[in-house]
VOBA-1610 file (N, C-alpha, C; in pm, whole numbers, padded with zeros to 5 digits, always signed):
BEGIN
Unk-05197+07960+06159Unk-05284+07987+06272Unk-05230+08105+06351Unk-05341+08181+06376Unk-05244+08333+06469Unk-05287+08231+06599Unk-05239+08322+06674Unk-05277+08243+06875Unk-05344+08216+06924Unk-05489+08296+06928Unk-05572+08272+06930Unk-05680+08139+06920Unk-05646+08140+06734Unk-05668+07988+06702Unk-05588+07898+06768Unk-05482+07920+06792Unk-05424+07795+06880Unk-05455+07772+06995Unk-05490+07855+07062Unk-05489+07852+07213Unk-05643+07789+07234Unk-05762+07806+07114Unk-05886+07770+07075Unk-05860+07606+07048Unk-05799+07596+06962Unk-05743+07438+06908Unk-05687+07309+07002Unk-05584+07399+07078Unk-05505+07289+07179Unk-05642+07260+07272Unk-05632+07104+07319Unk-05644+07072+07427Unk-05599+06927+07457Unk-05642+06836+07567Unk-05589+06770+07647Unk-05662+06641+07568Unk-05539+06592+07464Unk-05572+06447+07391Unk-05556+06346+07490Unk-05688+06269+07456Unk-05695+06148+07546Unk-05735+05995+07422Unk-05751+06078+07317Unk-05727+05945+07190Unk-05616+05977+07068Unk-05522+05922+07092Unk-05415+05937+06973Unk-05439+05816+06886Unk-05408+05846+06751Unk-05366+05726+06668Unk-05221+05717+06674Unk-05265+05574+06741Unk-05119+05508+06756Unk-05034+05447+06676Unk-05078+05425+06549Unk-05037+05387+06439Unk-04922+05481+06350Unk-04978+05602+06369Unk-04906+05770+06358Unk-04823+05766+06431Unk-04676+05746+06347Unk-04549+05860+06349Unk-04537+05955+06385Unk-04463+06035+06457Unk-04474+06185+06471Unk-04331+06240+06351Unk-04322+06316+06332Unk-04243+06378+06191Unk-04148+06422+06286Unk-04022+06392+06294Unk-03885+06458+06349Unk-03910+06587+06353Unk-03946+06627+06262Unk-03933+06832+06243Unk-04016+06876+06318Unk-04154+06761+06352Unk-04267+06844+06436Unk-04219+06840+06511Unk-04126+06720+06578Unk-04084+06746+06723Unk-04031+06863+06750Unk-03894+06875+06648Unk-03817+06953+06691Unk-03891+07096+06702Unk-03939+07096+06621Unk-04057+07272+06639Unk-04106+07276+06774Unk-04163+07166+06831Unk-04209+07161+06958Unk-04103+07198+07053Unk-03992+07148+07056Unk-03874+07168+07128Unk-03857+07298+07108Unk-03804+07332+06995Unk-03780+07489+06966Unk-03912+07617+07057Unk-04016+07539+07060Unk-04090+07665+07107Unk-04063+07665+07238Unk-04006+07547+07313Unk-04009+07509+07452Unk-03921+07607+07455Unk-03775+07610+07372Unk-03616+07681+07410Unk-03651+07821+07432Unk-03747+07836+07298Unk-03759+08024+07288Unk-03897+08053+07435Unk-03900+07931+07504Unk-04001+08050+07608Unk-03898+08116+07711Unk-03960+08220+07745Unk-03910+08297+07879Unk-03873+08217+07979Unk-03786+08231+08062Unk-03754+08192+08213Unk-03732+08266+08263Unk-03687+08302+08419Unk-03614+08364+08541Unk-03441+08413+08449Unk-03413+08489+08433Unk-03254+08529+08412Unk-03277+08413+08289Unk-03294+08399+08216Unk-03305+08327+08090Unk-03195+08159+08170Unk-03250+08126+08265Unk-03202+08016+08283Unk-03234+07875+08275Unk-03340+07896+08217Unk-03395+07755+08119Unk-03356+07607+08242Unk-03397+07679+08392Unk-03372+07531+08424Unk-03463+07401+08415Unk-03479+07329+08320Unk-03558+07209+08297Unk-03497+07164+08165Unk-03451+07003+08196Unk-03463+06950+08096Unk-03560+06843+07996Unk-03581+06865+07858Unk-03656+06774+07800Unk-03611+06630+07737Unk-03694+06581+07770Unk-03616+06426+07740Unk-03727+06353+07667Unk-03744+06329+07497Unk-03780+06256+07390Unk-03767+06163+07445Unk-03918+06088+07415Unk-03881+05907+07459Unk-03982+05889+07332Unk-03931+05780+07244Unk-04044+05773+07156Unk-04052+05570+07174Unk-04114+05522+07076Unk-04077+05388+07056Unk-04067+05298+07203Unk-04061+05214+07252Unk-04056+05080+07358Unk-03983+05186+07489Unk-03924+05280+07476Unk-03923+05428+07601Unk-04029+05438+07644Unk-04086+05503+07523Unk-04230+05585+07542Unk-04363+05477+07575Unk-04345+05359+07535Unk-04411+05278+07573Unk-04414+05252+07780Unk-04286+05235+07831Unk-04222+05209+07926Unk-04266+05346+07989Unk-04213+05458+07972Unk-04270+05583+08012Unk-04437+05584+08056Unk-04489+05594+07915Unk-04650+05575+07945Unk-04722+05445+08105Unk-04638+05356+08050Unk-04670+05274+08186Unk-04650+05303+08296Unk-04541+05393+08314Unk-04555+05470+08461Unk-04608+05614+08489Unk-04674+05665+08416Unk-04809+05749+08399Unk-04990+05637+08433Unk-04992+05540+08401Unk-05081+05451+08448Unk-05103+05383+08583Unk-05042+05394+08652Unk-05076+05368+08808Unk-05256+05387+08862Unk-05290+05338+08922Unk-05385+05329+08985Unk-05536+05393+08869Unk-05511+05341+08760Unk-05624+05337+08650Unk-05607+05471+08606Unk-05498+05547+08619Unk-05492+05693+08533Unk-05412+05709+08404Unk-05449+05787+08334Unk-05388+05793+08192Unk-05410+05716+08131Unk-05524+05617+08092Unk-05558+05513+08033Unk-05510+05530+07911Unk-05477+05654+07859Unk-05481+05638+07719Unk-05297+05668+07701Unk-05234+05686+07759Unk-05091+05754+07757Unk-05037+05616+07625Unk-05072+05559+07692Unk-04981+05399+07603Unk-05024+05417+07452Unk-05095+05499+07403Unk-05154+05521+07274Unk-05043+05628+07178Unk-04971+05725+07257Unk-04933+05811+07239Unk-04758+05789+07176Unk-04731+05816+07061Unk-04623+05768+07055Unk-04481+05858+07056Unk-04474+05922+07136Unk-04378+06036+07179Unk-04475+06068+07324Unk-04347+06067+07415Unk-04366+06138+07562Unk-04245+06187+07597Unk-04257+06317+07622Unk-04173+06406+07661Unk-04148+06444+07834Unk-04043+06407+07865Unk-04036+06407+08014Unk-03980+06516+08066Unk-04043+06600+08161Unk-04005+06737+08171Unk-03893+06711+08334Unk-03796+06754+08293Unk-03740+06746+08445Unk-03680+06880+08488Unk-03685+06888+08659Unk-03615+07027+08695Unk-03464+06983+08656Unk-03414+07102+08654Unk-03255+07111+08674Unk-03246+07256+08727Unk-03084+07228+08773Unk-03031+07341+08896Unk-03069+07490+08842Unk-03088+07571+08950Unk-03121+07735+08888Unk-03009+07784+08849Unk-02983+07891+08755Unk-02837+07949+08731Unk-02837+08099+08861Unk-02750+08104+08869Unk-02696+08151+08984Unk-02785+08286+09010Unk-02839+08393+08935Unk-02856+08457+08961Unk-03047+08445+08977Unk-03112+08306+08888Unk-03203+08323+08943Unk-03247+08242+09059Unk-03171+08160+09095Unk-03128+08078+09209Unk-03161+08215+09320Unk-03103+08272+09330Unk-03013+08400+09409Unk-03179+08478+09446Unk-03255+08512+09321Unk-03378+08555+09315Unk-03492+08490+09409Unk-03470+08382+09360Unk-03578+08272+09432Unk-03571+08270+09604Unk-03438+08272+09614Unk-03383+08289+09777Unk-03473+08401+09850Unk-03404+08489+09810Unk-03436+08618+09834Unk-03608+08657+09827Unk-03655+08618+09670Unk-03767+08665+09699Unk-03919+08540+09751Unk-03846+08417+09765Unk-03927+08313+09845Unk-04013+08310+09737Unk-03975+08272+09608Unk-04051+08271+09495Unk-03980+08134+09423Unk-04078+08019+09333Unk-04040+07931+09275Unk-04054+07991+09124Unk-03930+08009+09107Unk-03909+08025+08970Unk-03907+07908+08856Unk-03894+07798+08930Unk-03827+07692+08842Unk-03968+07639+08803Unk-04073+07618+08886Unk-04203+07607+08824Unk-04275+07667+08696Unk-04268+07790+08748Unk-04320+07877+08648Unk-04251+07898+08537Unk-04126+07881+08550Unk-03989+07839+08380Unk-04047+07714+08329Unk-04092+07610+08386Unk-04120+07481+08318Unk-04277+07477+08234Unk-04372+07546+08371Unk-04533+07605+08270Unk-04537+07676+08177Unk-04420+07784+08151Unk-04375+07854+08033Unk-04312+07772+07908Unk-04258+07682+07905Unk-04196+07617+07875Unk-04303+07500+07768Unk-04356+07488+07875Unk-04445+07331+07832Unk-04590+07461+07762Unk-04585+07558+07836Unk-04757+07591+07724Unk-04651+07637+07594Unk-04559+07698+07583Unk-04484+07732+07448Unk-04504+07568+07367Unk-04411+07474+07463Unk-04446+07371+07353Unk-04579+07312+07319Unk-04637+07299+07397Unk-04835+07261+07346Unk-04859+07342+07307Unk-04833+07498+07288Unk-04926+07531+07175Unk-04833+07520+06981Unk-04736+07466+06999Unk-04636+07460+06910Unk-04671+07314+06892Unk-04733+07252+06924Unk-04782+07100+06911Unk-04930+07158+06841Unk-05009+07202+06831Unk-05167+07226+06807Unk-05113+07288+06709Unk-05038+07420+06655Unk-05025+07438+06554Unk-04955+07351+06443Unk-04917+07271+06517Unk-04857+07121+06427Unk-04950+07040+06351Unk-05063+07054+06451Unk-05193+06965+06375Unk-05172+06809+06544Unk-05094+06839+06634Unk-05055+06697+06700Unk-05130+06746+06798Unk-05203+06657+06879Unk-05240+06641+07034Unk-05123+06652+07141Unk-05210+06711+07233Unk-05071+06656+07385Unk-05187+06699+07505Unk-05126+06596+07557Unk-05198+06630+07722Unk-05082+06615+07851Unk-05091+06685+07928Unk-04957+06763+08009Unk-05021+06668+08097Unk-04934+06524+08187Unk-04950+06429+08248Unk-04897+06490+08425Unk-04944+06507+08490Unk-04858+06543+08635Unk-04871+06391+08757Unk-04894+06287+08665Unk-04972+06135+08745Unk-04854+06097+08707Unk-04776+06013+08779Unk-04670+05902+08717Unk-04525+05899+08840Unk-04475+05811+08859Unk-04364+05738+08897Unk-04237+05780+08920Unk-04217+05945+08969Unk-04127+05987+08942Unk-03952+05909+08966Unk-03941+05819+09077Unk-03863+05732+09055Unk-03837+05638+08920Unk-03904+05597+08914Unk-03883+05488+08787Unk-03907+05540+08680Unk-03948+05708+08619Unk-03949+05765+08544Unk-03799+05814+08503Unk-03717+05834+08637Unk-03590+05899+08639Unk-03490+05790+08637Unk-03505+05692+08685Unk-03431+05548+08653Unk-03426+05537+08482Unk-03565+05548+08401Unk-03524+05471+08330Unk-03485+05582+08186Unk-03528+05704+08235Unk-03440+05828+08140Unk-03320+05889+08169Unk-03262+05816+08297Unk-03114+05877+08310Unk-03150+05955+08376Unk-03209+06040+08422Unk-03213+06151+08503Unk-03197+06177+08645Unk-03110+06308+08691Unk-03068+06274+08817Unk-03173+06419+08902Unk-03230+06481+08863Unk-03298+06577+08902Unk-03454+06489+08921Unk-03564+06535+08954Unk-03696+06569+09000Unk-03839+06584+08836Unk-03883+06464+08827Unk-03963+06518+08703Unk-04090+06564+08734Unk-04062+06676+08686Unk-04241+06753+08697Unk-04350+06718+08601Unk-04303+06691+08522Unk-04439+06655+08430Unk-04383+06616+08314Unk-04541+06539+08262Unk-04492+06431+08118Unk-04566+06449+08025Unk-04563+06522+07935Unk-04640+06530+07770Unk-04643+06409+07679Unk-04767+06388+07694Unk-04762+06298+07582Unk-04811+06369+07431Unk-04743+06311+07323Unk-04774+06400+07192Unk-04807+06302+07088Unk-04897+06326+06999Unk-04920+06236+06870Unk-05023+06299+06815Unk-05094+06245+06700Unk-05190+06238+06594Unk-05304+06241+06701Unk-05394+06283+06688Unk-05552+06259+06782Unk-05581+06171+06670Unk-05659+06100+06742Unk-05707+05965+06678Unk-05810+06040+06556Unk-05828+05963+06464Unk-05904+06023+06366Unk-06071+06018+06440Unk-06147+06115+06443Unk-06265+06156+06487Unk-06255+06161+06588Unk-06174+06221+06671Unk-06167+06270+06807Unk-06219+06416+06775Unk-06301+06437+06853Unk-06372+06565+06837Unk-06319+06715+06930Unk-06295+06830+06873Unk-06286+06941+06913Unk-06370+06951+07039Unk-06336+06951+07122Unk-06400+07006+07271Unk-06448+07148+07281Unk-06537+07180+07327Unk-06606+07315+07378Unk-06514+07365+07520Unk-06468+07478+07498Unk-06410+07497+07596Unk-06466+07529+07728Unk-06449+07490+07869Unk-06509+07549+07969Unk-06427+07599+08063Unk-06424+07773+08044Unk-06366+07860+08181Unk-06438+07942+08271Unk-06369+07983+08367Unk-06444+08073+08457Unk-06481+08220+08350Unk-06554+08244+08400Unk-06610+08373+08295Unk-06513+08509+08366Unk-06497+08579+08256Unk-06359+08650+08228Unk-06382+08763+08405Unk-06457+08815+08427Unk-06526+08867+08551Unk-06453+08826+08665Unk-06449+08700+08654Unk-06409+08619+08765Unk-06302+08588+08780Unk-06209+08638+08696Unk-06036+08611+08659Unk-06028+08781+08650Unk-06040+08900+08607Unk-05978+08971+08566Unk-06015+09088+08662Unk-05941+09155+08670Unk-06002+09313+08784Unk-05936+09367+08770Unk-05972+09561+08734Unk-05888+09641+08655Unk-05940+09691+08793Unk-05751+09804+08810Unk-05801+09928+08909Unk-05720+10023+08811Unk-05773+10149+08853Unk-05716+10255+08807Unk-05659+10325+08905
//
């Protein structure tokens, strides 16, 4: 698939087959695209944390609060995105220029890995609903989680979505 097709392909699975394994290697490809995205001073602050199996089960349940993510519990890999500390110099940046770097390292991060999930053939839908206490209790984590991917198989006949954006006009403006 060139990018295009991927970026056409991915979207936001809300039926996985739960029965489906995910393949170690897909993960790790997913991971790998996360490592090779860009950050601030290449400081990669966020860590990813694999929960697959009675985790990921446990995980998904605290993505479900108040009737959301109905489907997370289907999904059998969730990936928990957490901040970690800036390295010094883009720390230093952020100060200075009253800019969150650590955000925009983690959206870089997570679209590298979803679209490294779609060229896999796997679903994911980028979760920002869930428990961040008891998310961090029960993955060890001592930092702040921003968001939770869930990844798997789309259920068999889950259908390709039509995409809907603002028309290009309305996003783009050239000056000369």
């Amino acid at each position: 698939m060139n990018f295009m097709e991927i970026a056409l392909a991915r979207q936001s699975c809300r039926s996985y087959d739960a029965a489906r394994e995910v393949e170690q290697e897909k993960i790790e490809a997913m991971l790998e695209a996360a490592r090779l995205a860009p950050s601030a001073c290449n400081g990669q602050p966020y860590r990813l944390t694999v929960c697959r199996g009675e985790t990921a089960k446990a995980v998904a349940a605290l993505t479900m609060g108040r009737g959301m993510n109905k489907f997370a519990d289907q999904a059998p890999v969730m990936i928990v995105v957490s901040e970690e500390d800036y390295c010094k110099s883009a720390g230093l940046g952020a100060k200075v220029k009253n800019n969150d770097y650590r955000s925009m390292d983690i959206g870089l991060a997570v679209a590298y890995l979803t679209a490294e999930a779609a060229a896999q053939g796997l679903g994911t839908c980028i979760l920002g609903w869930f428990d961040d206490d008891q998310v961090r209790a029960l993955c060890g984590l001592s930092h702040p989680v921003r968001l939770i991917i869930t990844a798997g198989y789309p259920a068999p006949g889950d259908p390709l979505r039509k995409k809907t954006r603002k028309p290009m006009d309305e996003l783009v403006r050239y000056i000369d």
